[in-house]
C-alpha positions as CSV (number, residue, x, y, z in Angstrom):
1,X,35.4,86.6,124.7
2,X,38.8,87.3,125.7
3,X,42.0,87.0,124.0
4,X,45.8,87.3,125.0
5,X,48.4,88.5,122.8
6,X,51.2,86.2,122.2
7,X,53.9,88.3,122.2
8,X,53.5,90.8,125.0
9,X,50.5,88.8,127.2
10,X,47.9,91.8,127.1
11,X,44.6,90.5,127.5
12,X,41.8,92.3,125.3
13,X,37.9,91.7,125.8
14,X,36.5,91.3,122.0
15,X,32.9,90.6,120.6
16,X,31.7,87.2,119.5
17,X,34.4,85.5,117.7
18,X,32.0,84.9,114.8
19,X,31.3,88.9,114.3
20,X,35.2,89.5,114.1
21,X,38.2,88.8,111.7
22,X,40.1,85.2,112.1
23,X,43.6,87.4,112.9
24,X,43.8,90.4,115.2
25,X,46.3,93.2,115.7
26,X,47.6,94.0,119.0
27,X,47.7,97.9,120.1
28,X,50.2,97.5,122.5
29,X,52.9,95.5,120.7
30,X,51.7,95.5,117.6
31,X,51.8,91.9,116.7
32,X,49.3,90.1,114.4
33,X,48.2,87.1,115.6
34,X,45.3,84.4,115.0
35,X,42.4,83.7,117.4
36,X,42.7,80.5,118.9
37,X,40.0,78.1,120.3
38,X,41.6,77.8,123.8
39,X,41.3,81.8,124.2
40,X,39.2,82.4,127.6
41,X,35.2,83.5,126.9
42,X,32.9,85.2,128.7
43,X,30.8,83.7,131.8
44,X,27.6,83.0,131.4
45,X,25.5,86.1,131.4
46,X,25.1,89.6,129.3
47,X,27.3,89.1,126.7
48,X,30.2,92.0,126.6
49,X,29.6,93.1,130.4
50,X,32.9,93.4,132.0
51,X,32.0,92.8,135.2
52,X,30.5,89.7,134.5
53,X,33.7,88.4,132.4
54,X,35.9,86.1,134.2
55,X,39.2,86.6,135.3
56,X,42.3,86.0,133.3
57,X,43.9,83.0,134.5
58,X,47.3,84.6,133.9
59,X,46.7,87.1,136.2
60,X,47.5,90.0,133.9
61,X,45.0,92.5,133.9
62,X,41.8,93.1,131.1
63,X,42.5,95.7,128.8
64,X,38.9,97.1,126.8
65,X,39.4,97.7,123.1
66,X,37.3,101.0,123.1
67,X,39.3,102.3,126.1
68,X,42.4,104.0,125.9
69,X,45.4,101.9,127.0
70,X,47.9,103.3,129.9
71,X,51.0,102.6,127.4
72,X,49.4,104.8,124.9
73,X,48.9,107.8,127.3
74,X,52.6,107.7,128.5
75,X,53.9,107.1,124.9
76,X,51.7,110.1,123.5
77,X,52.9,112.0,126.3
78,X,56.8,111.3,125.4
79,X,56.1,111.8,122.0
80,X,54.5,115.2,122.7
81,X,57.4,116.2,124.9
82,X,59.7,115.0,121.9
83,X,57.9,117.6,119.6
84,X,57.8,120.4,122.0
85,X,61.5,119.9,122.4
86,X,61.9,119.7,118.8
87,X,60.1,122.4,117.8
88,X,61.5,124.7,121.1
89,X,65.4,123.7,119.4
90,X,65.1,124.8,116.6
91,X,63.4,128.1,117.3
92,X,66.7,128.4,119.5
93,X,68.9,127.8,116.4
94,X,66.7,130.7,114.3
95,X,66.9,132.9,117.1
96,X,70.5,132.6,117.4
97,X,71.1,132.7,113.5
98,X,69.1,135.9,113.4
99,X,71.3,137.3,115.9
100,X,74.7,136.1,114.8
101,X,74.3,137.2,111.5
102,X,71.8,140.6,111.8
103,X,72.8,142.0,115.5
104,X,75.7,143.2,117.2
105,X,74.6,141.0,120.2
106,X,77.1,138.3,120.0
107,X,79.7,140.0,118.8
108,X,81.8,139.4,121.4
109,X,81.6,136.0,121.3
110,X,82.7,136.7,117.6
111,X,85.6,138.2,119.2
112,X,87.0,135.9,121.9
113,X,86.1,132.9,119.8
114,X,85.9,133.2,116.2
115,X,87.9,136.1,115.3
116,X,91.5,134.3,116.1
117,X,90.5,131.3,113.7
118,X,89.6,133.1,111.0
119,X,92.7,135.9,111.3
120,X,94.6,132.6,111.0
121,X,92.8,131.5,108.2
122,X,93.1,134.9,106.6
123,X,96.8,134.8,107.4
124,X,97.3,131.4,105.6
125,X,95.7,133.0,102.5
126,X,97.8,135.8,102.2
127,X,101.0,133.9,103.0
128,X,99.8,131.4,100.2
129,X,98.7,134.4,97.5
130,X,102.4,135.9,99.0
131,X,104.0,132.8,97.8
132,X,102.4,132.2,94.1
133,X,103.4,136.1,93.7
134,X,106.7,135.6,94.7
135,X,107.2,132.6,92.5
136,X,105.1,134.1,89.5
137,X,108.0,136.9,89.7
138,X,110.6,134.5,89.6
139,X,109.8,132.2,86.2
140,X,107.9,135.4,84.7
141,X,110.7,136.0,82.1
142,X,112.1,132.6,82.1
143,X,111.5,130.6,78.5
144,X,111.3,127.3,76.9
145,X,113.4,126.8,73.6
146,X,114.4,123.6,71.5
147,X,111.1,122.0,73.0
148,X,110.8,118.2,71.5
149,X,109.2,114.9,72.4
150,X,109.6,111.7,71.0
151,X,109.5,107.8,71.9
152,X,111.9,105.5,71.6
153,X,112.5,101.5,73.2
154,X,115.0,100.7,76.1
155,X,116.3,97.5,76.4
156,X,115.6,96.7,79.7
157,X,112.5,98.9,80.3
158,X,110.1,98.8,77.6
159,X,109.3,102.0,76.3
160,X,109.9,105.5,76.8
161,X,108.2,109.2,76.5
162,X,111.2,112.1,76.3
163,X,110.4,115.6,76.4
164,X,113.7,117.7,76.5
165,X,114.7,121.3,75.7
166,X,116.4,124.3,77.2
167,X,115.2,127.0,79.9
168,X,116.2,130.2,78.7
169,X,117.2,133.1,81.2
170,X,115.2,136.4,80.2
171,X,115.9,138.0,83.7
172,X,118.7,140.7,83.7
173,X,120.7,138.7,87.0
174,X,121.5,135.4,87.3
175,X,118.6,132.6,88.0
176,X,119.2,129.2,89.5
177,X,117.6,125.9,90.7
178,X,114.8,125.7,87.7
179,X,112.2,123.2,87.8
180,X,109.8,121.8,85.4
181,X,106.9,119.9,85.4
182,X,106.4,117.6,82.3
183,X,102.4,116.5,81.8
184,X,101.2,113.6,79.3
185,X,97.3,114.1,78.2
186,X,94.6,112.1,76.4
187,X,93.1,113.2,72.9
188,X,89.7,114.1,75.0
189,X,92.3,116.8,77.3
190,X,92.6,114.3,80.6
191,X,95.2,114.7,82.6
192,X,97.1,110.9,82.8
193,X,100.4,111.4,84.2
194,X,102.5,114.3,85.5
195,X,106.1,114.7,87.0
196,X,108.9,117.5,88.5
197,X,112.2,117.9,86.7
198,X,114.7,119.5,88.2
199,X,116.9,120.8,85.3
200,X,120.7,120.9,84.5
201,X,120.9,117.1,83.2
202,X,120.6,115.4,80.1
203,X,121.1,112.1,78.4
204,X,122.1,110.5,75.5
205,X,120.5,108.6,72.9
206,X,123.0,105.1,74.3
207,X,121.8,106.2,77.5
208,X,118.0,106.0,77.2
209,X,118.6,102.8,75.1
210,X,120.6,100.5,77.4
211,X,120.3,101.9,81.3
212,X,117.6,100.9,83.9
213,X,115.1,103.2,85.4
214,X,117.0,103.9,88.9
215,X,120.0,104.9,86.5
216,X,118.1,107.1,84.5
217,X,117.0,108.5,87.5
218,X,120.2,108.6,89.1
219,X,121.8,110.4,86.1
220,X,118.8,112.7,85.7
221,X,119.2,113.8,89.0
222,X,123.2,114.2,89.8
223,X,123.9,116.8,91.9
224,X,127.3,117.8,90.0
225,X,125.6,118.6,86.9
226,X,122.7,120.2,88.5
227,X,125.5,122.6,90.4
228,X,127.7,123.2,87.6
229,X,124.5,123.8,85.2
230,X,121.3,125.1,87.0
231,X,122.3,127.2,89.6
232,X,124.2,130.5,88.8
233,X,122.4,131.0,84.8
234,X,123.8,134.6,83.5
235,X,121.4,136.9,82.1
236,X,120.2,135.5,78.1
237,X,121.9,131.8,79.2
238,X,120.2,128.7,79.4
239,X,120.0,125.2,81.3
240,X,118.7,121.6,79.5
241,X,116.2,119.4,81.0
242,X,114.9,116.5,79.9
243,X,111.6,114.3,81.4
244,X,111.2,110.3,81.4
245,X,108.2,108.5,81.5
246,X,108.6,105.0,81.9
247,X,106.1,102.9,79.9
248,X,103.8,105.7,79.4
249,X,99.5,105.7,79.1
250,X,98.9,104.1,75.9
251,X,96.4,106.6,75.0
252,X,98.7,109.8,75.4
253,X,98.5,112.1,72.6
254,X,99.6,115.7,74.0
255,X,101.8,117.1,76.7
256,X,102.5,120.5,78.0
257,X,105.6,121.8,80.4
258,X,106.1,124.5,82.5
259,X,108.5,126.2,84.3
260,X,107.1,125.2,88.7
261,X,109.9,127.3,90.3
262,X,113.2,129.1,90.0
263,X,115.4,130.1,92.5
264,X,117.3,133.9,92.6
265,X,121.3,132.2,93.3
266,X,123.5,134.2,96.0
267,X,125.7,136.5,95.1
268,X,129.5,134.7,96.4
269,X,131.8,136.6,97.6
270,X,135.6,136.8,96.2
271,X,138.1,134.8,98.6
272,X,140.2,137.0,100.3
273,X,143.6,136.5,99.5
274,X,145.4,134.9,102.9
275,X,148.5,137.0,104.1
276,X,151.9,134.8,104.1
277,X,153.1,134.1,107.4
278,X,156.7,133.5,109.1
């Protein structure tokens, strides 16, 4: 008998329906489908001759099960070509590896290409390693003394976390522009909240009590005290500072502080005296 394949109409010649499962599986589209009574059967004559089977009245050509179909050919073919491409890339990429990395083959390609990025990256290290020296040498002999924390209620904030004290000048010249960075930790060492502090300011107990956080802030930050305090601090001197943290983690039991930068001030020049003129 013959049967058609609902899906992609391919016609198959198959044994007696009896000899055969009630659901087939076609090898074209791969759709499993149910025989159906209505499917065309063979002509009278030797059963499973081709020639003698009828044709299909959809037009669409017989396809034998125990032949090999045309679609399968051209998709083994693609799939060979697939492999062969495959396996022919990557070989490249091995062959290239091996030279890159054990042969002076490429290296001008190394040269023109890759040498400019990685001078640059190279550059950006040093200049960064530069800076951290640099900066190292400038708070290496600064101190903390008077260190304290301590919470206290504000009336219009909630609750607050100080931590003040003083920046001691060990240098033997003048420092200026200090900076800390005041950090609030869990029992278990977890980092929950950090901030910068430039220092030269301070507040009073009043002051944390009864002002609003943008006038903390503003006070913490006025440029009058910062100048006349933290930017010209003589040799064995020292600047306040003090951090805020508004309504802190409820689970902070530690903090650390550290001096983040420091600046060496410029030397001024004396005003010369102006000549009287008539």
């Amino acid at each position: 008998m013959l049967v058609t394949c609902p899906n992609c109409k391919s016609v198959f010649k198959l044994p007696k329906q009896e000899d055969i499962d009630k659901k087939l599986r076609c090898s074209i589209c791969k759709t499993v489908f149910a025989i159906r009574e209505t499917e065309y059967k063979l002509e009278a004559g030797e059963e499973g001759s081709p020639q003698e089977a009828g044709p299909s009245n959809t037009g669409i050509p017989r396809i034998d099960l125990d032949t090999p179909f045309a679609n399968d050919k051209s998709v083994k073919k693609k799939s060979l070509a697939v492999r062969i491409f495959a396996i022919l890339f990557f070989a490249s990429i091995c062959f290239i590896s091996i030279l890159w990395s054990f042969t002076d083959y490429l290296d001008p390609i190394k040269e023109k290409y890759f040498s400019k990025d990685e001078a640059k990256i190279q550059e950006k290290i040093e200049a960064e390693n530069k800076r951290i020296e640099e900066l190292t040498q400038k708070v290496k002999l600064l101190q903390i003394n008077g260190l304290r924390q301590y919470t206290m209620p504000n009336d219009k904030i909630g609750t607050l976390t100080v931590i003040e004290g003083k920046v001691v000048n060990g240098f033997d010249e003048p420092r200026g522009f200090i900076q800390v960075e005041c950090s609030l930790y869990s029992e278990s060492g977890e980092l929950l909240i950090d901030k910068k502090q430039i220092a030269g300011t301070s507040l009073s107990l009043f002051q944390l009590q009864v002002l609003n956080e943008e006038e903390l802030e503003q006070t913490l930050n006025n440029n009058l005290d910062i100048m006349q305090r933290n930017t010209n601090i003589a040799p064995g001197a020292s600047t306040p500072f003090m951090c805020i943290f508004y309504n802190p983690p409820q689970n902070a039991a530690n903090f650390n502080i550290k001096i983040v930068s420091a600046e060496n001030p410029e030397k001024m020049e004396a005003p010369q005296p102006e000549q009287a003129s008539f």
